[in-house]
C-alpha positions in Angstrom: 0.0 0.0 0.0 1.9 2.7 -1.5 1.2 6.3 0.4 0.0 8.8 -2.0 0.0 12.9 -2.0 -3.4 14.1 -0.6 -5.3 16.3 -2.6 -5.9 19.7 -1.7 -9.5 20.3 -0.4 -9.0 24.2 -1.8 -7.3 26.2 -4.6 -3.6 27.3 -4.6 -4.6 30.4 -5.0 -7.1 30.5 -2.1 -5.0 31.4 1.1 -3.6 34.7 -1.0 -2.6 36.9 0.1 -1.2 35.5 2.8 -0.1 32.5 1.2 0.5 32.9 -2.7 -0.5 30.6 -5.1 2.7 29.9 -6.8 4.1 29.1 -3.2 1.4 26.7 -2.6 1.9 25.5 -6.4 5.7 24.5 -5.4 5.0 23.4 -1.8 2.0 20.5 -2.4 3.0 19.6 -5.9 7.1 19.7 -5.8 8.1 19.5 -2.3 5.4 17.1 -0.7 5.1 15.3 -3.6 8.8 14.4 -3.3 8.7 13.3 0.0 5.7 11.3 -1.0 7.3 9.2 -3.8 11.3 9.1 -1.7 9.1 7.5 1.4 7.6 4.7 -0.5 11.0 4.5 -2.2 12.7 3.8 1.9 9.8 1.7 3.2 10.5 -1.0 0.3 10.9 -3.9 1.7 11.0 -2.6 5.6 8.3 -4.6 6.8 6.3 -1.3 7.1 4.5 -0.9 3.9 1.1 -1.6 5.5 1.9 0.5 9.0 0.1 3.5 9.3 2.5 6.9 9.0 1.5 7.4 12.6 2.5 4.0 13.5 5.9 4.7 11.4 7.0 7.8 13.2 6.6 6.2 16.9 8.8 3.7 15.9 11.4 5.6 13.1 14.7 4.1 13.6 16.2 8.3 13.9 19.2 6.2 12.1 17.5 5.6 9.1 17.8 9.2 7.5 15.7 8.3 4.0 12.8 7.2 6.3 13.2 9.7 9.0 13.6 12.8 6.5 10.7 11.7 3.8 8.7 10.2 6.6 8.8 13.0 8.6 8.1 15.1 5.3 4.9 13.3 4.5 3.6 13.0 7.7 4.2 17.3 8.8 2.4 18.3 5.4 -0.4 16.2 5.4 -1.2 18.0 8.6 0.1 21.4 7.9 -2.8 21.1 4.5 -5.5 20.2 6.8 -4.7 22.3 9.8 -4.9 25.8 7.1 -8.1 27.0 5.0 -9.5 30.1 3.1 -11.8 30.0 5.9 -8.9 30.3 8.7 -8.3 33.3 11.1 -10.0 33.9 14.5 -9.2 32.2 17.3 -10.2 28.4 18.7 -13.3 27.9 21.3 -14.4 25.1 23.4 -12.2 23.1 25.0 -9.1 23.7 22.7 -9.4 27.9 23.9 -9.6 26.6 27.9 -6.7 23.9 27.7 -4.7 27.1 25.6 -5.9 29.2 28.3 -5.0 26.7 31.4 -1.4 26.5 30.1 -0.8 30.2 28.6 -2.9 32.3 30.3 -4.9 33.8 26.6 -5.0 33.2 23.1 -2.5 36.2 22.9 0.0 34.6 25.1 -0.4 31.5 23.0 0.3 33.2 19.9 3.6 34.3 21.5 4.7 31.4 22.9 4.0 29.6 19.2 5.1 32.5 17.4 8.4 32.5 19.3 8.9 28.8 18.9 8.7 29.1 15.1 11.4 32.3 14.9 13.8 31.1 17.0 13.8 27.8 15.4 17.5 27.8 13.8 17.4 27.0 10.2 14.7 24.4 8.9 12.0 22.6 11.1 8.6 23.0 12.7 6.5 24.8 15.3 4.0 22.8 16.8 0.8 22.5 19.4 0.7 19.2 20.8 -2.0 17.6 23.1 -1.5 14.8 25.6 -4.1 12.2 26.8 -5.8 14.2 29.6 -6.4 17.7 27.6 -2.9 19.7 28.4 -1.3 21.0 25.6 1.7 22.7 24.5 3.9 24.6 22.3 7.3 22.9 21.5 9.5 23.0 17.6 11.7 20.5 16.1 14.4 20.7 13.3 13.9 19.7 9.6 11.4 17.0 9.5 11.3 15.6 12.3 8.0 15.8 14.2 6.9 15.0 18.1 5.3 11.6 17.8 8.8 10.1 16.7 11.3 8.9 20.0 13.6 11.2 21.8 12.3 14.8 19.8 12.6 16.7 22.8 8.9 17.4 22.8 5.8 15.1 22.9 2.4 14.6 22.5 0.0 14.5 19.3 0.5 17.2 16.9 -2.7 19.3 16.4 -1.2 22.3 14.6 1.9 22.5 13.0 3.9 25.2 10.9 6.6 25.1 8.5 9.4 26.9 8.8 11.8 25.7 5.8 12.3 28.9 3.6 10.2 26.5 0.6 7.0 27.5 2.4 7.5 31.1 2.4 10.7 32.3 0.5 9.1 33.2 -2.7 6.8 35.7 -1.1 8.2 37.0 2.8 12.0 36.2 1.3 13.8 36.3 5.1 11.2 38.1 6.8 10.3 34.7 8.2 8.1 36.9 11.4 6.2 37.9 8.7 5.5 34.6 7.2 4.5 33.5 10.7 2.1 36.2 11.6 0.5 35.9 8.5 -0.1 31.8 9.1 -2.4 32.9 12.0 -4.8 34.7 9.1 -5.3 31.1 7.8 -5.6 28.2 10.7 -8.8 26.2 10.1 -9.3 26.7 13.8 -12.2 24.0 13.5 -9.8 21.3 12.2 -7.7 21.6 15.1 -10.3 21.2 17.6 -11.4 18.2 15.9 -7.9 16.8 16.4 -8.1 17.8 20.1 -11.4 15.9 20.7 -9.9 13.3 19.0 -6.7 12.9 20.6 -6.7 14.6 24.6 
């Protein structure tokens, strides 16, 4: 059971301005495509072919670089599609805004905290929010590809939200102005989508 590239539930062009089209263009159809093909390409013959990607990045081997890198790849984009919308902006409710608001206080210190973790992240990687079984969630980044459901990250839980850092999401339009880039990603979270994955996994 090969993994295939998800298909986009909106337009390239529909996160503009604060995503452009021809970004979006490169990112899902160059860039996650390729870790899409190079990943079936390192689970050949691994025993793994039928695992779920979950399943795969709680027990990577963080020696295997071809799994851990295109794994890792496939796995962060597929949520980083679903986690943003035309529809996105605003701030969560329910029981996502209260376990936000148990750990940082408001949405405002949140954005901070996430905002922060995604600048200071040195050269390519993630920021994340992550839940753990019981509700609590929090902020935490990770280099390159790597994500916090695979061993010894450095931070845990289920990712819920998640945003990309490499300079392939945003170079073509914030060029190094990478704070820009992430205050403009708060214009299009699906807010919705990421409560859904809080229900499901707190």
């Amino acid at each position: 059971m090969a993994f295939e590239l998800p298909k986009l539930t909106y337009a390239n062009d529909a996160l503009e301005p604060h995503i452009d089209a021809r970004t979006m263009e490169i990112h899902h159809g160059k860039h996650h495509n390729g870790y899409t093909t190079k990943l079936n390409s390192a689970l050949e013959g691994s025993g793994m072919e039928f695992d779920t990607i979950e399943t795969i990045m709680e027990n990577m081997d963080m020696k295997n670089a071809a799994l851990r890198n295109n794994g890792g790849g496939y796995y962060n984009h597929c949520l980083f599609w679903e986690v943003i919308g035309p529809n996105g902006g605003g701030a969560p409710s329910g029981a996502l805004a209260q376990a936000i608001n148990a750990i940082y206080g408001s949405f405002e210190d949140f954005k901070t905290a996430f905002s922060n973790a995604a600048a200071t992240q040195f050269g390519s990687g993630w920021a994340w929010l992550c839940v753990f079984k019981g509700g609590k969630v929090e902020v935490c980044s990770s280099a390159n590809q790597d994500n916090p459901l695979m061993p010894g990250i450095g931070c845990g839980g289920t990712p819920i939200l998640g945003l990309d850092v490499w300079e392939h999401a945003y170079y073509l339009n914030y060029q190094n102005r990478r704070p820009d880039y992430i205050n403009a990603f708060f214009n299009v979270i699906n807010w919705e989508k990421v409560s859904e994955l809080y229900d499901q996994n707190s």
